[in-house]
C-alpha positions as CSV (number, residue, x, y, z in Angstrom):
1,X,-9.4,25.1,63.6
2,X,-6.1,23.3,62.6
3,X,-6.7,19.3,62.5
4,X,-3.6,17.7,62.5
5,X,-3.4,14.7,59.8
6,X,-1.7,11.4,60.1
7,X,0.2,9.8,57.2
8,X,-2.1,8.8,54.7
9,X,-2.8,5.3,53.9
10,X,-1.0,5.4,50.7
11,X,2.1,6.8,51.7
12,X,2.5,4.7,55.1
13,X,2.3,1.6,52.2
14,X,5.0,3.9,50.1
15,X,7.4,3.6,53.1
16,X,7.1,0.2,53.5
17,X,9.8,-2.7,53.1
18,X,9.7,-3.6,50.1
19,X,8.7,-7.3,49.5
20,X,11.2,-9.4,47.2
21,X,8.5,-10.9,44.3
22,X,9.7,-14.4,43.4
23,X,9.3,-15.0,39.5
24,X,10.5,-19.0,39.5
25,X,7.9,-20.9,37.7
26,X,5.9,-22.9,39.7
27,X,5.6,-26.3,39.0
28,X,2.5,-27.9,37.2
29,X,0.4,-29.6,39.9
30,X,-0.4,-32.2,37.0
31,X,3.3,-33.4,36.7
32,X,4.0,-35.6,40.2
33,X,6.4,-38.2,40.5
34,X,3.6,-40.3,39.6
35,X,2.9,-39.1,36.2
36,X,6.6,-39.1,35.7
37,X,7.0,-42.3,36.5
38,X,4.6,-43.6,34.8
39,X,5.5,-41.9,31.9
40,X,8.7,-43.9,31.8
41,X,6.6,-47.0,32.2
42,X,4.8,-46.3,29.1
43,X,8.1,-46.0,26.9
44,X,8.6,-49.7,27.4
45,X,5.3,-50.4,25.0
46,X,6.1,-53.1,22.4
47,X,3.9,-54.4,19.5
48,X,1.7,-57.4,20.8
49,X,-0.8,-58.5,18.3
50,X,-3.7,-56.9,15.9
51,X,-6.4,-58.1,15.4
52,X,-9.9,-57.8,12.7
53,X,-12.5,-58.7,15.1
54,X,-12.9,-59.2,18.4
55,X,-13.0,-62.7,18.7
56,X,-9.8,-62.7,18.0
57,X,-8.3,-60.3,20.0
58,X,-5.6,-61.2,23.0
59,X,-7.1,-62.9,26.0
60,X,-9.6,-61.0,27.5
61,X,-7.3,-60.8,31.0
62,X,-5.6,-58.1,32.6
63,X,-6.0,-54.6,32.2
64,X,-5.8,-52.1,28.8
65,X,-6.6,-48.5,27.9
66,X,-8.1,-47.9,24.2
67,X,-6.9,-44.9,21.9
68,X,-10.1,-43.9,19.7
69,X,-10.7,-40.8,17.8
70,X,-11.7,-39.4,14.7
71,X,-9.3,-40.8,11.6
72,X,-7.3,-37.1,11.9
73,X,-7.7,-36.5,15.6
74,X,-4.0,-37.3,16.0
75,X,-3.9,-40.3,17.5
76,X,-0.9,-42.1,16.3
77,X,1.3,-38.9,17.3
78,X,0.1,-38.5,20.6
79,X,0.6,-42.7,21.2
80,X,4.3,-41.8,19.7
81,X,4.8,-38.9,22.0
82,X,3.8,-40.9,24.9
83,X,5.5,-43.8,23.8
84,X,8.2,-41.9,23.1
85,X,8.5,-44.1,19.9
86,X,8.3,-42.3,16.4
87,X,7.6,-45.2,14.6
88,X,5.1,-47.0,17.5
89,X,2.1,-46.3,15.8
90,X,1.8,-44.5,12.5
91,X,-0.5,-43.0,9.9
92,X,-1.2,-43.8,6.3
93,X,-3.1,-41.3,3.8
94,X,-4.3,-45.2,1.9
95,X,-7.8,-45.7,2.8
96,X,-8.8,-48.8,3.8
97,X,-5.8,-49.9,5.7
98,X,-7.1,-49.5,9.2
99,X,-9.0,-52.8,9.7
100,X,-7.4,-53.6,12.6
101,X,-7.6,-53.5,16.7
102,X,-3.9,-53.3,17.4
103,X,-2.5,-54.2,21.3
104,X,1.2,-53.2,22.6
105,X,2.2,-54.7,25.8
106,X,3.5,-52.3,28.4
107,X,6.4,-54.2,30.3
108,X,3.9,-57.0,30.3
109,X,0.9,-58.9,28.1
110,X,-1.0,-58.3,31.2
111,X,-1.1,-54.4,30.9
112,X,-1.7,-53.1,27.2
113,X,-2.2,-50.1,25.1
114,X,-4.8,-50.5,22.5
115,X,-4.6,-48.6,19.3
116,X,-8.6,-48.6,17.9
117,X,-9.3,-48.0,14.2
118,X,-9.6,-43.9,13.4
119,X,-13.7,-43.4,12.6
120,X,-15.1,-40.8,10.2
121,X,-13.2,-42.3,6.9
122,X,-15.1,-39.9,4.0
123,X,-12.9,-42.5,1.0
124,X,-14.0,-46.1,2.3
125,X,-17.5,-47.3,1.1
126,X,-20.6,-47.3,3.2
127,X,-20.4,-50.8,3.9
128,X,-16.9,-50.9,5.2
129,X,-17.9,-47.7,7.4
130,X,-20.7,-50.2,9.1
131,X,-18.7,-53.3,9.3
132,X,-16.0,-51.2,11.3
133,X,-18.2,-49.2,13.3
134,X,-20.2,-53.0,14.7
135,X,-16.5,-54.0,15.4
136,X,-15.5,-51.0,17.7
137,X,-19.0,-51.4,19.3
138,X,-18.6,-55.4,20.2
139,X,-15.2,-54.3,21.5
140,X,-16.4,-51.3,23.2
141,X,-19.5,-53.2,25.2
142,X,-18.2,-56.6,25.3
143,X,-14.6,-56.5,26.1
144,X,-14.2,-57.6,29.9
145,X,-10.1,-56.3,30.6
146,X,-10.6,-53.1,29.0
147,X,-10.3,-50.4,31.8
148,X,-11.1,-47.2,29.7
149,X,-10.8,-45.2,26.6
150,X,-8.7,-42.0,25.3
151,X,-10.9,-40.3,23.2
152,X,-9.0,-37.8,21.0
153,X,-10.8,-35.1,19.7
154,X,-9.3,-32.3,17.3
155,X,-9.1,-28.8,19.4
156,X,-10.5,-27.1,16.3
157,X,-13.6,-29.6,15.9
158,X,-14.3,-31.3,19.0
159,X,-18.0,-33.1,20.0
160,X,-18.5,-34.1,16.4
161,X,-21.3,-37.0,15.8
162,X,-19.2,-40.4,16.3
163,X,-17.2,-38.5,19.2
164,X,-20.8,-38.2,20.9
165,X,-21.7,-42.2,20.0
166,X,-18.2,-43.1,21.2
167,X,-19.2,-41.5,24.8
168,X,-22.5,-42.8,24.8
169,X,-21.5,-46.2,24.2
170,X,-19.1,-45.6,27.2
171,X,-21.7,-44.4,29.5
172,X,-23.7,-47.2,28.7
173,X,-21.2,-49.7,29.9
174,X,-20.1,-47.3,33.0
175,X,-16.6,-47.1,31.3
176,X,-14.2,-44.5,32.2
177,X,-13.0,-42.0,29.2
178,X,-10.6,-39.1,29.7
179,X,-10.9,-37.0,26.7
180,X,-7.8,-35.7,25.0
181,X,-8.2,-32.1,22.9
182,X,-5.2,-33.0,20.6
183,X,-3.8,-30.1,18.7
184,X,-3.5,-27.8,21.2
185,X,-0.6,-26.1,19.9
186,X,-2.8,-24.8,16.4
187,X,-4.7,-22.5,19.3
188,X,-3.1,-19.5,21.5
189,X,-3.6,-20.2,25.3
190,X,-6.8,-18.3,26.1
191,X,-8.9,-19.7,22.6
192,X,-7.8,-23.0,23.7
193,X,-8.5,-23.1,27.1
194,X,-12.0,-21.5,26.0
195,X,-12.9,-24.7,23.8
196,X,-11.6,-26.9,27.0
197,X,-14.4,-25.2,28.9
198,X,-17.1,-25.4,26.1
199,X,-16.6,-28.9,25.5
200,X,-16.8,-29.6,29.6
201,X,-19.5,-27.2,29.6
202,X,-20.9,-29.8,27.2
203,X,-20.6,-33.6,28.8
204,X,-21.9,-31.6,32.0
205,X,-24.8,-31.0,29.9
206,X,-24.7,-34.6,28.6
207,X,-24.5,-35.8,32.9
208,X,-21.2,-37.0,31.5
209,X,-18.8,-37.0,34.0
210,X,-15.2,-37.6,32.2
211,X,-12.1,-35.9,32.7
212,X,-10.5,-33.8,29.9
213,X,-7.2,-32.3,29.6
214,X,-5.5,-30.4,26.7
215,X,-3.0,-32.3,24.3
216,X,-0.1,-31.4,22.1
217,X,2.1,-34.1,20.3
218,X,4.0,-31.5,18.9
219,X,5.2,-29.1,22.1
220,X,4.7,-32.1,24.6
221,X,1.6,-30.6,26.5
222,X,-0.1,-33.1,28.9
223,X,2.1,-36.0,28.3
224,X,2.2,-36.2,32.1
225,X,-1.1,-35.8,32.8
226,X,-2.0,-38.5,30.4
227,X,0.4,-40.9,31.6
228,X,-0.9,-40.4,35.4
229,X,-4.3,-41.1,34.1
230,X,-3.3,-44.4,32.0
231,X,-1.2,-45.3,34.7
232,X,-3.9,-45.4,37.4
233,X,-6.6,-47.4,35.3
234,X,-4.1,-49.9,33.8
235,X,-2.7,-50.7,38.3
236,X,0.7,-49.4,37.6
237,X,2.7,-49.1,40.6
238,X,5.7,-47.1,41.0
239,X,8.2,-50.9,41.9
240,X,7.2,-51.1,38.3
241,X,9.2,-47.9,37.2
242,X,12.7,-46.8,36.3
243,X,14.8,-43.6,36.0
244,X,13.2,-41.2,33.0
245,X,14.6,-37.7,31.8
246,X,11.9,-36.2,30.2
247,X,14.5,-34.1,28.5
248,X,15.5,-37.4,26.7
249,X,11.7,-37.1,24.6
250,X,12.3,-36.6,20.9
251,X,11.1,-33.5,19.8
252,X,7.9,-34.0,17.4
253,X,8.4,-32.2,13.7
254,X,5.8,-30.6,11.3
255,X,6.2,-33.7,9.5
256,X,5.2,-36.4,12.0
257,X,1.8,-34.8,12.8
258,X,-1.4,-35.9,10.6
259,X,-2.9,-32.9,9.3
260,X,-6.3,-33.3,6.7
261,X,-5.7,-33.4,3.2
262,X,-5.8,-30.2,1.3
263,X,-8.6,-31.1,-1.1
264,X,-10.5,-32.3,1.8
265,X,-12.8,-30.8,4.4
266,X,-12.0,-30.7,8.2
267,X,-15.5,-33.2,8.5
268,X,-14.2,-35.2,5.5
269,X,-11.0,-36.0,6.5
270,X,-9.4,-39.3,4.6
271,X,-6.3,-39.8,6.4
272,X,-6.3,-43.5,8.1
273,X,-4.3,-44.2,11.0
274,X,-2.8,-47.8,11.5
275,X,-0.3,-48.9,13.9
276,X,2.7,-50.7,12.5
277,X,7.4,-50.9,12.7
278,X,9.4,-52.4,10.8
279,X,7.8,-56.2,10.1
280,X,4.6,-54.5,9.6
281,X,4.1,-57.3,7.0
282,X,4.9,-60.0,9.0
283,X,2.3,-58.8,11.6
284,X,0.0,-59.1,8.4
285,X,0.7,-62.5,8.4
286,X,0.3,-63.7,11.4
């Protein structure tokens, strides 16, 4: 018996219109007028005062947003990128020069960007290690204005011991960190985005519940992103903004990004950052 057959499945989708496939790059869901904005908001950061202890810090009033990290997490380079200042904050291979808690106001004293010493210093004695390490936890559990931190942790060696202290001490004072895996650009996409679910595999584990983005000073990945996040904890609002071109953002060269010594091991790394311009020693002397 003949059965007559209908047109297949696969050929009735052969003869089909063809649908046009649209290849325009969608835009990252991360980058808002918002984070833009406040972006732009962050440029205006100005050297306020350091300080060696907290005592005698700026008045405790007012909101700010702390920068801490291991001494070769990057930190000065990612507060130049999102400053878009090269010379904002900047890093010194001398030991021993990083004494200080250094504040830049943002527009105002009111709202300010706080540049903590780097931790992990394998070249400064024991006793210098301690005496820093009390400082960053008085300011850590004691300081009243301050709205959260930026922990920077290298991509390649994230979750090392004082990067676990440094969110403990959070925790225990219910304050807010949003992790930065800085050096994003040393890793192809799918090793790094691997690390950026270990390590939130990780504070799950911990019943830490912080955000965490990838970070790269040098290509300009999640400058955005971090400036949405520092804008919302430090009350920006967008009558506080102005016109930005993100296209105007120096590029960051090979130079400009703190990379350990050579003699040195990634867990030994001596580089100390410090956050200084021009009258760096007239800051000194006041």
């Amino acid at each position: 018996m003949h059965h007559s057959r209908g047109k297949s499945k696969n050929s009735k989708t052969a003869n089909a219109p063809k649908q046009k496939i649209s290849y325009e790059k969608k835009v990252d869901s991360a980058i808002t007028e918002y984070s833009v904005r406040s972006l732009n908001w962050l440029r205006q950061a100005e050297f306020l005062m350091s300080a060696p202890k907290l005592n005698l810090c700026v008045e405790d009033t007012g909101y700010e947003i702390a920068f801490a990290g291991r001494s070769n997490a990057g930190k000065s380079s990612a507060i130049n990128a999102l400053t878009n200042q090269k010379q904002l904050a900047r890093a010194s291979k001398k030991p021993g020069r990083t004494q200080m808690i250094n504040f830049f106001s943002l527009g105002n004293p009111d709202q300010r960007l706080v540049d903590l010493p780097g931790y992990g210093y394998a070249a400064v004695p024991e006793a210098m290690k301690l005496v820093w390490q009390k400082e960053l936890e008085n300011y850590l559990i004691h300081r009243q204005s301050l709205q959260g931190l930026v922990l920077l942790m290298d991509i390649r060696h994230p979750l090392q011991h004082f990067d676990v202290m440094m969110l403990e001490w959070a925790y225990s004072r219910h304050l807010f960190v949003h992790v930065l895996l800085t050096k994003s650009d040393k890793l192809n996409r799918g090793p790094a985005s691997k690390v950026l679910q270990e390590v939130k595999a990780a504070l799950k584990k911990m019943k830490l519940d912080f955000s965490i983005q990838l970070f790269s000073s040098m290509n300009k990945q999640g400058l955005e992103e971090l400036a949405s996040v520092m804008g919302g904890r430090l009350n920006f609002t967008l009558d506080q903004s102005t016109k930005f071109d993100l296209d105007n953002i120096p590029e960051v060269n090979a130079s400009d990004i703190e990379e350990p010594l050579e003699s040195m091991d990634a867990d030994d790394e001596a580089e100390i950052e410090i956050a200084e311009d021009a009258t760096d020693e007239s800051r000194q002397a006041d």
